[in-house]
Every structure is written in C-alpha cells, then in structure tokens.
KEKE-3310 file (N, C-alpha, C; in steps of 0.2 Angstrom, whole numbers, plus 5000, padded with zeros to 4 digits):
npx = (4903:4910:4914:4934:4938:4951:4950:4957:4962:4952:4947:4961:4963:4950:4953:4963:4957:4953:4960:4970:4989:4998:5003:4992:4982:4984:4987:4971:4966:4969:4967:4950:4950:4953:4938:4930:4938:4938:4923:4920:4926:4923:4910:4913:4918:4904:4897:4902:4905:4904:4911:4923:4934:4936:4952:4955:4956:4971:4978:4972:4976:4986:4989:4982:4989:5002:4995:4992:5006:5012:5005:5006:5021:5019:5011:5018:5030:5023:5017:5029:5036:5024:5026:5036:5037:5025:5010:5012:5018:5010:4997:5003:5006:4990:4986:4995:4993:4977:4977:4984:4975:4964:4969:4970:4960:4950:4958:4957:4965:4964:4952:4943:4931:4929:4935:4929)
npy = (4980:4967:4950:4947:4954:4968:4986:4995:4991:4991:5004:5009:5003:5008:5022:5021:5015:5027:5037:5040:5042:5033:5035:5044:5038:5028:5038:5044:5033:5030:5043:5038:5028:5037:5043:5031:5021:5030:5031:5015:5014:5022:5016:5004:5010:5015:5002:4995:5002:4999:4992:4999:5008:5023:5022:5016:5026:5033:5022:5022:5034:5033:5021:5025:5038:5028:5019:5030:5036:5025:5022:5031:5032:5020:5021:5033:5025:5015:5022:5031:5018:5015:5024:5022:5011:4998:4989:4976:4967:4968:4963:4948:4945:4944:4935:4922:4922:4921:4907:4900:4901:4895:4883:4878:4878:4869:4858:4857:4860:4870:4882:4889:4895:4901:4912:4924)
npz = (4477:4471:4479:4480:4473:4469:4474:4472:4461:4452:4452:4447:4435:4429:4429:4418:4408:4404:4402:4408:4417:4422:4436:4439:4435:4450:4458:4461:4464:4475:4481:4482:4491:4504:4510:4509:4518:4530:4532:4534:4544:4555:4554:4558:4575:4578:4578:4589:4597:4613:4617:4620:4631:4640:4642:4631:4623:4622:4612:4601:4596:4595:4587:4574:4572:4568:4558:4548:4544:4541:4532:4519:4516:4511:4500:4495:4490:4482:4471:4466:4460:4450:4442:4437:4431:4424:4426:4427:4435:4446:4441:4437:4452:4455:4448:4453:4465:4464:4458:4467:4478:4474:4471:4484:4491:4482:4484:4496:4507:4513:4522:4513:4516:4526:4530:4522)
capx = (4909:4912:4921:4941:4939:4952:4945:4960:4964:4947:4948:4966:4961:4945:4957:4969:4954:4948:4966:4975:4994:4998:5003:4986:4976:4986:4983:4966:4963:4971:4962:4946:4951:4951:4931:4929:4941:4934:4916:4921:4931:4918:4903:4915:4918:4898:4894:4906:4906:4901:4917:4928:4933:4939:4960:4957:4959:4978:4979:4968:4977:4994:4987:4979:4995:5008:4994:4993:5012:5015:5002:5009:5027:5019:5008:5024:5034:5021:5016:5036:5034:5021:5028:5042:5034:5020:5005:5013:5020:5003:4995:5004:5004:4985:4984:4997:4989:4971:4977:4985:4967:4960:4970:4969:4950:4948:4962:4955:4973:4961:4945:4942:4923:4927:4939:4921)
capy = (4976:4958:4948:4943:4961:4974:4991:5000:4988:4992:5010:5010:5001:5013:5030:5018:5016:5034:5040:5044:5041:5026:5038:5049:5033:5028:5045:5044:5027:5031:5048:5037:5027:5040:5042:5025:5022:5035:5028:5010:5016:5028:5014:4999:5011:5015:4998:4992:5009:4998:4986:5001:5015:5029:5019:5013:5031:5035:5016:5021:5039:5029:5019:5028:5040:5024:5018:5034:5037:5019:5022:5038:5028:5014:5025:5035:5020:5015:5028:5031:5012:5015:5031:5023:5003:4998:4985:4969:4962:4964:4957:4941:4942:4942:4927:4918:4922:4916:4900:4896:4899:4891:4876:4876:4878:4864:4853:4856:4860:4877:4881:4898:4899:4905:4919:4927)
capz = (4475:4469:4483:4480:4466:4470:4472:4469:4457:4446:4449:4440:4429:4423:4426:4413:4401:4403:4396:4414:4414:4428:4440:4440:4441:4455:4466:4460:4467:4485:4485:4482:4495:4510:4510:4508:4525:4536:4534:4536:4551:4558:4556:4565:4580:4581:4579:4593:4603:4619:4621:4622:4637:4640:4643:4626:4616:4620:4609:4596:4592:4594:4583:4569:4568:4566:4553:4543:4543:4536:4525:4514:4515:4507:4497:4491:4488:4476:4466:4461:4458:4445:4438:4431:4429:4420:4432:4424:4442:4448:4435:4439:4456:4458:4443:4455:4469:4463:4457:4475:4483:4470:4472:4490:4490:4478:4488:4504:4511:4517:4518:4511:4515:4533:4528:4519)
cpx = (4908:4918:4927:4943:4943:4951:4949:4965:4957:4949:4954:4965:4956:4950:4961:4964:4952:4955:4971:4981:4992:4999:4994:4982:4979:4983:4974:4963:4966:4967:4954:4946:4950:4944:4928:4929:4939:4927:4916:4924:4926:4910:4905:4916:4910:4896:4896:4908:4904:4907:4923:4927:4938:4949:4959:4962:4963:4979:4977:4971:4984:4994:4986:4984:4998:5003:4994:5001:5014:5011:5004:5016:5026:5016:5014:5026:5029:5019:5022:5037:5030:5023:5034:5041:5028:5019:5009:5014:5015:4998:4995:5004:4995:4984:4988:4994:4981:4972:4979:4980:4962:4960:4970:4962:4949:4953:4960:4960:4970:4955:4943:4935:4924:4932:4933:4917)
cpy = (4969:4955:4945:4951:4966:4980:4994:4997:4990:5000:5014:5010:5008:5019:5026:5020:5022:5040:5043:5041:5035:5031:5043:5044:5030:5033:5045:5039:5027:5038:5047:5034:5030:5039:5034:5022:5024:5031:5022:5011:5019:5022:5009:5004:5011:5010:4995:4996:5006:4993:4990:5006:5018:5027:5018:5020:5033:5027:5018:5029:5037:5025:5021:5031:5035:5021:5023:5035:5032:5019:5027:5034:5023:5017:5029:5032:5018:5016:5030:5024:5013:5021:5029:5014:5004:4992:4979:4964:4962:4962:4951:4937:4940:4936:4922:4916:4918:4910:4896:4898:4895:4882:4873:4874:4871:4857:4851:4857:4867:4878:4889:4901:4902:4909:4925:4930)
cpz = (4474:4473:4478:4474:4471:4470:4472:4464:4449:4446:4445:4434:4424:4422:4420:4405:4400:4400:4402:4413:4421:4435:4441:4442:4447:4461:4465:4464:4475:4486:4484:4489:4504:4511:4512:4517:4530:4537:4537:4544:4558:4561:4560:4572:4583:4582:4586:4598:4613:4623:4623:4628:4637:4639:4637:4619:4615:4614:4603:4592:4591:4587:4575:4565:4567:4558:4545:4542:4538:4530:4519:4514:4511:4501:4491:4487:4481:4470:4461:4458:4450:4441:4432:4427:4427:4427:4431:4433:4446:4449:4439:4447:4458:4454:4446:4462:4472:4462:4463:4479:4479:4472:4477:4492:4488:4482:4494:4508:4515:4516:4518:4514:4523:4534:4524:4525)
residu = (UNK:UNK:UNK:UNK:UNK:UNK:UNK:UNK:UNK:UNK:UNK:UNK:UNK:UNK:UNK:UNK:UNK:UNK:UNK:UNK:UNK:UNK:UNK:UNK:UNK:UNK:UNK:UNK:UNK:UNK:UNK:UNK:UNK:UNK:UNK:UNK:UNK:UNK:UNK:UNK:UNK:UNK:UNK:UNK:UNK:UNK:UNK:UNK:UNK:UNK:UNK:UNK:UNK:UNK:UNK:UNK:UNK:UNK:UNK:UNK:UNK:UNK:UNK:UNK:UNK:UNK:UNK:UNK:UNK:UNK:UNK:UNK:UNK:UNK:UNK:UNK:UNK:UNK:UNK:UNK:UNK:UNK:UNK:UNK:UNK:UNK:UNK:UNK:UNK:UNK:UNK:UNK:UNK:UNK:UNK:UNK:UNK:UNK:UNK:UNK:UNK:UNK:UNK:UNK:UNK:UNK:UNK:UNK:UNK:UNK:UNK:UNK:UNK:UNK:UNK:UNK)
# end
C-alpha cells in the first residue's frame, strides 16, 4: 500500500468501478478487512509475546469484545449511510484533511515525519 492511501477507501472504489452498487462495495471492503486485521493482530502479539503475562488476558478478551462490538455498530451505521448517500462527504473530508497536513507539514506548526 501507499502511505496516507485508504485501503478501504481503494477497495470501494475498485468494487465501484467493477459495477457494485455502494452498499456491496462497502461490505466488501470491511469483509476484506477481517483477514487483514487478524494477521496484523496475530503478528503484533508474536512479536511482542514477551512484555505480556498471564493478568494481561482478562484485559485483552475485555478488550477485543468492546472492540468488536463498537466495531459492527459503526460498521452498521455506515453501511446504511452508504445505502441511501452517495461517497461525496468523504471525498471532501480526506481533500480537507490532506490540505491541513499539508499545510501543517509545510508550516512547521507539526512535524509529520514522526507520525510514519
């Protein structure tokens, strides 16, 4: 991937150009996401498998269900979102968004490269 690139903003995109309606690319693009998630999830524990102990696991199954829960609510929310609107609002947030890291970056008012 191409750092500051949306990845579940391309993969809507392609289902868009491949003829899916906005809701299909949407579930599409969160059930690309699962796989994704788990790996990334799966390789930080093994890399880091040596800083946790056994107290940590009630935290980390507390954890995961409050994530998963919030996640399908928000998941929900914006699927019906997309079902009945079209991308346009998030369009312009990332083109407002870019331009205020842009200008921050080039202003010096933040220094982006240690967010990377």
């Amino acid at each position: 991937m191409i750092p500051g690139t949306s990845r579940s903003g391309a993969t809507i995109i392609g289902g868009l150009f491949l003829g899916l309606s906005r809701k299909a690319a949407a579930e599409f693009s969160f059930l690309l996401a699962i796989p994704t998630m788990f790996a990334a999830t799966a390789y930080d524990l093994y890399k880091n498998w040596q800083l946790f102990d056994a107290g940590d696991i009630p935290l980390f199954v507390v954890g995961g269900v409050a994530s998963f829960v919030s996640a399908l609510i928000a998941v929900r929310t914006l699927i019906k979102f997309v079902s009945r609107h079209d991308y346009t609002v998030f369009a312009w947030y990332r083109i407002v968004f870019g331009g205020v890291v842009l200008a921050t970056a080039y202003s010096g008012l933040v220094d982006w490269g240690v967010a990377v």
